[in-house]
C-alpha positions as CSV (number, residue, x, y, z in Angstrom):
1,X,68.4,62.8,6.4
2,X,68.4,65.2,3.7
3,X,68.0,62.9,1.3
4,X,64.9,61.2,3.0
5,X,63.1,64.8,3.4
6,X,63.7,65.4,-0.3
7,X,61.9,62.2,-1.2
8,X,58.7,63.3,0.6
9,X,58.6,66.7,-0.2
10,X,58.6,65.3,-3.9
11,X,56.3,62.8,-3.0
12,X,53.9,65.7,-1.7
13,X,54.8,67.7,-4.3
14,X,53.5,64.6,-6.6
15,X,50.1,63.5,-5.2
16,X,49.7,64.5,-1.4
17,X,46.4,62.9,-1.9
18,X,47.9,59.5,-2.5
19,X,45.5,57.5,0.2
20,X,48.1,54.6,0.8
21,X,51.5,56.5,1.1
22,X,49.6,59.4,3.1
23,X,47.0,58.4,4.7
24,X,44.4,60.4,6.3
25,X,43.8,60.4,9.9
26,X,39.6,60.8,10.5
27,X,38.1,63.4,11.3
28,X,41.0,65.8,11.7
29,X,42.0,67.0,8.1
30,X,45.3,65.9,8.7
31,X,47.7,63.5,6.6
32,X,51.0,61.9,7.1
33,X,54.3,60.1,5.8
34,X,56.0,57.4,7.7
35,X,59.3,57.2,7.1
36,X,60.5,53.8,8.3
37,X,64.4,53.8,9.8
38,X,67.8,53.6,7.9
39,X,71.2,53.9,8.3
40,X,71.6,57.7,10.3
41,X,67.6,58.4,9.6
42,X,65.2,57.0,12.8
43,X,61.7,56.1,11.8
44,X,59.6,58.9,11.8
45,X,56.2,60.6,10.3
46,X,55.7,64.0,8.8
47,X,52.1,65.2,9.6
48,X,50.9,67.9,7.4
49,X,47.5,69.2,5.6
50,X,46.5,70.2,2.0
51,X,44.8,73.6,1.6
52,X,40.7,72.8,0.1
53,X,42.0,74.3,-3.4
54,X,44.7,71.3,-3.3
55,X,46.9,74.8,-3.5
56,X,49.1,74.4,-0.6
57,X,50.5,71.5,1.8
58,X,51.7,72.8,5.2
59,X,54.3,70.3,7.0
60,X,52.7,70.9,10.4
61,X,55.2,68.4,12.5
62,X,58.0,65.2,11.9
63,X,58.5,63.2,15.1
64,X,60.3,60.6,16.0
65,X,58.0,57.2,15.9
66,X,57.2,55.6,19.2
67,X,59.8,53.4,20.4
68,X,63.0,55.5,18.5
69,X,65.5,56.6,21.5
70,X,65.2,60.4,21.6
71,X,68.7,60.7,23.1
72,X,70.6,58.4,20.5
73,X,71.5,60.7,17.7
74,X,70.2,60.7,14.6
75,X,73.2,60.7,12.5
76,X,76.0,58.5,13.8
């Protein structure tokens, strides 16, 4: 899981901008990463927003995506 959250804070860190690996969701200024499932990581996305001077991204939220079982652990 670590790993995976490394990989999109560099991502963010990159190009938070990036239109198709963080799309925007209209009219509400805020962004996210899906992160599709692995071994010991459930599918998930990361909603966050980038400050107007492209200064800052706040990670606002990850949840589990619709479907996941929020009872079966995450790492096994």
């Amino acid at each position: 899981m670590d790993e995976v959250l490394m990989g999109v804070h560099w991502g963010l860190s990159k190009n938070p901008r990036h239109a198709s690996l963080f799309p925007e969701i209209p009219e509400t200024g805020l962004r996210f990463a899906a992160v599709d499932a692995a071994p010991g990581v459930p599918e998930m996305r990361i909603f966050f927003t980038i400050s107007e001077d492209d200064q800052y991204v706040d990670l606002l939220v990850i949840e589990r995506a619709e479907g996941d079982d929020p009872d079966e652990p995450v790492v096994s």
